[in-house]
C-alpha positions in Angstrom: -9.5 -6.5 4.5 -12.9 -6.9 5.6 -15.7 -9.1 4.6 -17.7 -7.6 2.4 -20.8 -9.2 3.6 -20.2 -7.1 7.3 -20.3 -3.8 5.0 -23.0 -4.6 3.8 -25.2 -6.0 6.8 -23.5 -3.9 9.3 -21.7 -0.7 7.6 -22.6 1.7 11.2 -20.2 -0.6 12.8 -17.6 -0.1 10.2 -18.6 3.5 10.8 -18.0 3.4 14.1 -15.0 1.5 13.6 -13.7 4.5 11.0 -14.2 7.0 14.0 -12.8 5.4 17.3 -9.9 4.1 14.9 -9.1 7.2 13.3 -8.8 5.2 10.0 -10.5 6.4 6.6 -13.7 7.9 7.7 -17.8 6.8 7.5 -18.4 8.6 4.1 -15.8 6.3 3.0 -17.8 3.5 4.1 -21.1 4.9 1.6 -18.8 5.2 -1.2 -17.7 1.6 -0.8 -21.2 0.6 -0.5 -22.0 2.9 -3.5 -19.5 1.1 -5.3 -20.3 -2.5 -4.6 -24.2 -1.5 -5.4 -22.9 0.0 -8.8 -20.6 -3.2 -9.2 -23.5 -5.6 -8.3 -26.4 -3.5 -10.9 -24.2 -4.1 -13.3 -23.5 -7.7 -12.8 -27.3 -8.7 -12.6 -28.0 -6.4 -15.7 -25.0 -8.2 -17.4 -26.7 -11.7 -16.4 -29.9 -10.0 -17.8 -28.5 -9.3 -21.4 -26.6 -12.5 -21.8 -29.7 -14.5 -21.3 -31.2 -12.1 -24.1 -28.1 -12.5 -25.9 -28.5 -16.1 -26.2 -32.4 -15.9 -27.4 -31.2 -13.9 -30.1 -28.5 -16.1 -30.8 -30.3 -19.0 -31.1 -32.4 -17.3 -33.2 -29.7 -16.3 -35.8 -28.6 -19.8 -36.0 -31.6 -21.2 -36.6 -32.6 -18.7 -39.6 -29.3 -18.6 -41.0 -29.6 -22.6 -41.2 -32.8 -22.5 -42.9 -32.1 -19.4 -45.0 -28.6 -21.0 -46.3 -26.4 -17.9 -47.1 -29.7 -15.6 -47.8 -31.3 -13.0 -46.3 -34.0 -11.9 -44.7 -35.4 -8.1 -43.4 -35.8 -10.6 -40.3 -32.5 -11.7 -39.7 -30.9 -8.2 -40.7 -33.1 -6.9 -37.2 -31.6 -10.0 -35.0 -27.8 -9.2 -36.6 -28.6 -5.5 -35.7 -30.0 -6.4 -32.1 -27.5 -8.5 -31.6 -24.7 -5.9 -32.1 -26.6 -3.7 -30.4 -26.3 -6.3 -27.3 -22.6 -6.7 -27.6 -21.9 -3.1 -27.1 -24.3 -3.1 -24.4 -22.6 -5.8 -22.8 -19.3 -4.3 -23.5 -20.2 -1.0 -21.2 -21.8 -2.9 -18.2 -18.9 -5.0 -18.6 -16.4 -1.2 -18.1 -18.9 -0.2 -15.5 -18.3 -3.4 -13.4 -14.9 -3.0 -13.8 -14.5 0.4 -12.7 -16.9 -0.2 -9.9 -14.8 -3.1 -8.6 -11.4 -1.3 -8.8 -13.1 1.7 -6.5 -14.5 -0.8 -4.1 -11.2 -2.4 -3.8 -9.4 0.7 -3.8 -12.1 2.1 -0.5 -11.4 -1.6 0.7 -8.1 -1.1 1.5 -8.5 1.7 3.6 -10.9 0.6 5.7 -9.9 -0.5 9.4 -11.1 -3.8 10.9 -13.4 -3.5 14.2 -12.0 -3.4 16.9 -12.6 -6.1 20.0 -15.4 -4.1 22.0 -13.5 -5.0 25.4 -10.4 -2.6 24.4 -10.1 0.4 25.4 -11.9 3.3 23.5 -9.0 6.3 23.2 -7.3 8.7 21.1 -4.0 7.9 20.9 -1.4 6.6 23.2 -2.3 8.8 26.0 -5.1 6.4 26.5 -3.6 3.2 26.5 -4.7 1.2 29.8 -1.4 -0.9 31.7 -2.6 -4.4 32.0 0.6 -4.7 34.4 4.1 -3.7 35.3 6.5 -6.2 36.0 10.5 -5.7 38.0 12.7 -7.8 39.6 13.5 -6.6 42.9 17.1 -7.1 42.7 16.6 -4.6 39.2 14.5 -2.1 40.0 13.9 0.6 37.2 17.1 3.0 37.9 17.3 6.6 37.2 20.1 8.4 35.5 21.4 10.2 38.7 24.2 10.1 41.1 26.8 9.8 38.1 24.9 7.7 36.0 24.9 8.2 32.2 22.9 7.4 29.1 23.6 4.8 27.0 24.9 6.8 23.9 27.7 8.3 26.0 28.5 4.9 28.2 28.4 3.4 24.1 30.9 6.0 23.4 33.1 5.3 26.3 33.1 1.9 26.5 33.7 2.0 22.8 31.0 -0.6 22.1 28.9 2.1 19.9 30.1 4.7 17.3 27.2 7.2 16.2 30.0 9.8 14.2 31.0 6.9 12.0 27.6 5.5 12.0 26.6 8.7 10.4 29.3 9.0 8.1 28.6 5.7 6.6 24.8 5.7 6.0 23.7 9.2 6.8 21.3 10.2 10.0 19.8 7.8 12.7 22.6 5.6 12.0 25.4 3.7 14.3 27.5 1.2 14.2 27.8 -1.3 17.2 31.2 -2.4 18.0 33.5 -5.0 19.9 31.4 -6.4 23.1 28.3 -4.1 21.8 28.1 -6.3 18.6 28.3 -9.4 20.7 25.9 -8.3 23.1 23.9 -7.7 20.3 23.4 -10.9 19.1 23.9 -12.6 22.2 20.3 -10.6 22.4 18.9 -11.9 19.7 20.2 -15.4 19.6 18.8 -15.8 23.2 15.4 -14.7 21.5 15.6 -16.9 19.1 16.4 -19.9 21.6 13.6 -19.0 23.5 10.8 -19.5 20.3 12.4 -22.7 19.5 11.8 -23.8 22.9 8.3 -23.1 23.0 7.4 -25.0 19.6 8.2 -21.9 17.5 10.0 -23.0 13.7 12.8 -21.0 12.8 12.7 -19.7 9.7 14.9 -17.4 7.5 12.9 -15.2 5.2 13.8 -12.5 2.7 13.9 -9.0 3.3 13.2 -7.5 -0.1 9.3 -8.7 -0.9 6.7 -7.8 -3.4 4.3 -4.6 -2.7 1.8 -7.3 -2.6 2.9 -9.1 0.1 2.9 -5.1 1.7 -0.8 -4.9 0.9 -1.8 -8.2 2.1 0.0 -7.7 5.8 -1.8 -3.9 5.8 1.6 -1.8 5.6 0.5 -0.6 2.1 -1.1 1.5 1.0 -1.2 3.8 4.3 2.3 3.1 5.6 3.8 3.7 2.4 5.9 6.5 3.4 7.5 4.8 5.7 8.9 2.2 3.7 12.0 1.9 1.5 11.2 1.0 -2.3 13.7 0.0 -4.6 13.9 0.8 -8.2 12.3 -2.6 -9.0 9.4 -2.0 -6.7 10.0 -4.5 -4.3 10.1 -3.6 -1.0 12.4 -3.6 1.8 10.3 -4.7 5.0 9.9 -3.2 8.5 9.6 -6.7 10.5 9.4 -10.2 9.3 6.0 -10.3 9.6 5.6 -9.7 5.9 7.4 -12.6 4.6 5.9 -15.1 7.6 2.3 -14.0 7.2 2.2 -14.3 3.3 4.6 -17.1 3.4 1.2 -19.2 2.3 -0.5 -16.4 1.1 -2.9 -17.7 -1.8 -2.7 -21.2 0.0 -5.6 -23.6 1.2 -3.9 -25.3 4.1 -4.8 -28.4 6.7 -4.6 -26.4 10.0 -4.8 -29.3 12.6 -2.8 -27.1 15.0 -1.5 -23.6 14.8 1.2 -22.7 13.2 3.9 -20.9 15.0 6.7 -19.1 13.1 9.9 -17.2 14.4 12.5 -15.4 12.2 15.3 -13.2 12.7 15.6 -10.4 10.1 17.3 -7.1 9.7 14.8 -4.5 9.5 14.3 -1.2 7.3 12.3 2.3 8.2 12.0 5.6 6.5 11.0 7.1 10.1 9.5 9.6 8.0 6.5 11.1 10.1 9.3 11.1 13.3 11.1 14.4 11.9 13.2 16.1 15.2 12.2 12.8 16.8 14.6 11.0 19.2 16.9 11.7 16.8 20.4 10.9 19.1 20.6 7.4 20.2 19.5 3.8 19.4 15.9 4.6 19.9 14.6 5.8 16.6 17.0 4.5 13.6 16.3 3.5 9.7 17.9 -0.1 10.4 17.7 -2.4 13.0 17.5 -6.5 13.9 14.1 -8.2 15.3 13.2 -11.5 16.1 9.5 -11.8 15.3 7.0 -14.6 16.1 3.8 -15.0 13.8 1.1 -17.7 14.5 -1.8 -18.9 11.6 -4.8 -21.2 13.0 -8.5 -21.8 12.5 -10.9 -18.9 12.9 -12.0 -19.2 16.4 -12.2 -16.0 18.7 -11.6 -17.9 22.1 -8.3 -19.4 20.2 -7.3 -16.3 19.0 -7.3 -14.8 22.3 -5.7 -17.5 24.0 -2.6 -17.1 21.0 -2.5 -13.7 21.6 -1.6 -14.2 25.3 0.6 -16.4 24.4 2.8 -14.4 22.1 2.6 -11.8 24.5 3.7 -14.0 27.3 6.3 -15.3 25.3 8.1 -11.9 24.9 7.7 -10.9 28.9 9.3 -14.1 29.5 12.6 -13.1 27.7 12.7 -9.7 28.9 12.1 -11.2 32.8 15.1 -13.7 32.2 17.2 -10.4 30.8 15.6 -8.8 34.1 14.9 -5.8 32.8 11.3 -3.7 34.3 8.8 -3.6 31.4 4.6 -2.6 31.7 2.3 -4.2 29.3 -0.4 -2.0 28.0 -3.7 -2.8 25.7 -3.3 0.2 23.3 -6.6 2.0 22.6 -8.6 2.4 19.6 -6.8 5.5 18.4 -3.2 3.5 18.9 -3.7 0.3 17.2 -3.8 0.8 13.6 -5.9 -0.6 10.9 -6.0 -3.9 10.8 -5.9 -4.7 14.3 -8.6 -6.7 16.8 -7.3 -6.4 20.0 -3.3 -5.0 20.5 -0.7 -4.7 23.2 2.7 -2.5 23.6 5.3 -3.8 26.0 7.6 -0.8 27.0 10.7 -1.7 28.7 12.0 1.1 31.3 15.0 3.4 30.0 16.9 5.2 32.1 18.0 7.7 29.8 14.3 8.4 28.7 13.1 8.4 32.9 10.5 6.0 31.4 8.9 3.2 29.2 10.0 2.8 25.5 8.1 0.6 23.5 10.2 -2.4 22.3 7.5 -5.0 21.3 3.8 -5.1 19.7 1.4 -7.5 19.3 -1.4 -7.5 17.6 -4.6 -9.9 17.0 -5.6 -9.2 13.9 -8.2 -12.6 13.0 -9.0 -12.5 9.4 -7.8 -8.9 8.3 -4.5 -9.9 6.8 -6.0 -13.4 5.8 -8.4 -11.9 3.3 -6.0 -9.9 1.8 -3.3 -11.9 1.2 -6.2 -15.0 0.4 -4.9 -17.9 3.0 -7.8 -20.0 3.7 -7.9 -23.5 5.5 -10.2 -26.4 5.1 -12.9 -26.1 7.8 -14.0 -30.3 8.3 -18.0 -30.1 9.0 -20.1 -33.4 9.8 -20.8 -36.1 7.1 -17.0 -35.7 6.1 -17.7 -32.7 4.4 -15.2 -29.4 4.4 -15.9 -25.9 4.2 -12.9 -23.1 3.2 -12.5 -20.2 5.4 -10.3 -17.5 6.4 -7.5 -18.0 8.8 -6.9 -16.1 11.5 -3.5 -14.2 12.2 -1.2 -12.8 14.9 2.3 -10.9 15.5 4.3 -10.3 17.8 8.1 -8.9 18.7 10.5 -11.1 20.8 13.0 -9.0 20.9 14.3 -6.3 18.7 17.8 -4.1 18.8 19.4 -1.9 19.0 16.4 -0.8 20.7 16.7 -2.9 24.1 20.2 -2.2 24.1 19.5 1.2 25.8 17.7 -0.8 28.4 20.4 -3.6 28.8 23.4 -1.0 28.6 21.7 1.9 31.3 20.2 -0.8 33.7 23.1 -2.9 33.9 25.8 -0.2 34.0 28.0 0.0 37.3 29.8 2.6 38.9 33.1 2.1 37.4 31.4 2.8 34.0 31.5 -0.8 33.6 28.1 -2.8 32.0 27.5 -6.4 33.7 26.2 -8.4 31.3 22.6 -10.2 31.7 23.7 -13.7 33.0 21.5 -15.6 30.7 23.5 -13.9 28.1 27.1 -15.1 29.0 26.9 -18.1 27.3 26.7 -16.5 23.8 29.3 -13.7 25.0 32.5 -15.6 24.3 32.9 -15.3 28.0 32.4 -12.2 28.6 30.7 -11.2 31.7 31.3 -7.5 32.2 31.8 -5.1 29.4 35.0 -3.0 30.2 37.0 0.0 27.8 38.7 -1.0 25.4 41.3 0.4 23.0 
């Protein structure tokens, strides 16, 4: 959500914002303004009439005092006006209401503006690499010379089963199997280590939220679709960012440092706007497991880019111990979404795909979610004073699967057919080091 206050001092950069985002549109911006001046009219008028309201009050009281149960032509007029001011004060009162509940309504689609050193763009086609990154003993392969994809090395190895997959829970489903399973959360267990290494508090978060906590992370009301409701309206999330970033939602906190949260959480998606998309494979599923990171501190731009760098260096570092090539890219205006300040993909390299795939995002987003979900922290200011204000907000992926699995399984696969597990992963595979077929 965005501070009013920029609307109203600034609305061609929200404008501006509305075109190079692709997000709502500028006559969305008018009728916000519209509304707030409608919502404002009526609140001065309303502060007009009460102080009227009170004269003639006063007025009644005093006569009706002196007249003691009588009448007069005098105080029948005040009685009148004052009924007549009460039904005045009812309809500004339904005008500022329905003014407000536009304004919020346009409020919530409008898209935060973006850092002015990111790249201006359509959609991903314009997204700039920052930089690419392989180890030279794991160069990016390519799926030639007898190699094969992961969903038919899965099958072989009989670590993945789509058939059953499907047969349980319907399309873009699986079911990970034997040495797949435990490569799988040998995955995300090494993720996890890695965030508690770096200061990151481990946290275990529910899965099934309220649509508010949807609204105040920005998923709702445009990625609506793409979510699974239940019959109770509560909401089955896409990432643990929901739960972490509205874990003090509606909080005043004492932010003497950042705070950094991690959690592990399985994950839900409709897909529904990726019809025919990658629709064999791990890539693109309804259900899946990430470990995301999510950091809260002070509002202070230089700080906020410095955490966003570090988020993002925290997931490049897990991918270089798993060895695996990756490219970091900042995505472009058209590519970042609504809420977003400054944003970066990492795309791991997949074989199967003779490219990147997009595995983690992370995304700067200062005070967008902050004011919708109305987490504030004390600001202290000279003379021992303190001063509420906004906090600021970030996300990012560490790792999520089965996603990275494609990576892991086609990288590391060997001419036999065997995979050779990622040696900073043996310890959590029950020592296993190479994957073999197995009954």
């Amino acid at each position: 959500m965005l501070d009013p206050k920029l609307i109203r001092e600034n609305p061609q950069a929200v404008k501006e914002a509305t075109r190079v985002k692709r997000v709502a549109s500028p006559e969305k911006v008018d009728a916000w303004l519209a509304a707030d001046q409608r919502r404002r009219s009526a609140q001065t008028r309303a502060d007009a009439l009460k102080s009227e309201q009170k004269k003639v009050g006063d007025q009644v009281g005093q006569l009706k005092r002196t007249l003691k149960g009588g009448t007069t032509p005098e105080l029948e007029k005040l009685l009148e006006q004052a009924n007549a001011f009460k039904t005045q004060a009812q309809q500004l009162a339904d005008e500022q209401a329905a003014a407000e509940t536009e304004a919020a309504s346009i409020m919530l689609q409008l898209p935060a503006i973006p850092d002015p050193t990111w790249p201006i763009g359509k959609d991903d086609a314009d997204n700039v690499v920052a930089r690419t990154w392989a180890d030279p003993a794991h160069p990016p392969i390519k799926l030639e010379g007898g190699k094969k994809d992961h969903v038919t090395l899965g099958k072989e190895l009989n670590i993945l089963d789509f058939d059953r997959g499907v047969k349980l829970a319907g399309s873009r489903s699986y079911v990970v199997r034997g040495a797949g399973a435990l490569l799988y959360s040998a995955v995300l267990r090494f993720a996890q280590d890695s965030l508690i290494r770096r200061g990151y508090e481990q946290m275990i978060v529910p899965v099934l939220v309220t649509e508010q906590c949807m609204v105040g992370t920005g998923y709702f009301p445009a990625g609506r679709e793409q979510a699974y409701i239940t019959q109770d309206n509560t909401v089955l999330v896409g990432t643990s960012e929901v739960p972490l970033a509205s874990f003090y939602g509606n909080e005043i906190l004492d932010l003497d440092k950042p705070i950094r949260l991690a959690a592990l959480s399985t994950c839900f998606r409709r897909e529904a706007g990726a019809a025919g998309k990658d629709t064999a494979g791990l890539y693109r599923v309804h259900q899946f497991d990430k470990v995301e990171q999510v950091v809260i501190h002070k509002a202070d731009d230089a700080e906020h880019i410095t955490l966003h760098e570090e988020i993002v260096a925290n997931s490049e570092a897990i991918l270089q111990a798993l060895k695996l090539p990756y490219r970091v890219s900042k995505n472009c205006t058209g590519d970042m979404g609504q809420g977003k300040w400054r944003m970066y993909d990492i795309e791991t390299w997949m074989p199967s795909r003779n490219g990147y795939g997009e595995t983690h995002s992370g995304s700067a987003l200062r005070d967008f979610q902050s004011r919708r979900l109305n987490m504030r922290y004390r600001e202290k200011l000279e003379g021992g004073k303190t001063e509420t204000r906004y906090c600021y907000t970030l996300n990012n992926t560490a790792i999520a699967c089965p996603r990275v699995l494609i990576a892991i399984i086609e990288q590391y696969q060997n001419d036999d057919g065997t995979i050779t597990v990622p040696e900073v992963l043996t310890p959590y595979m029950q020592g296993i080091e190479q994957i073999t077929k197995t009954i």
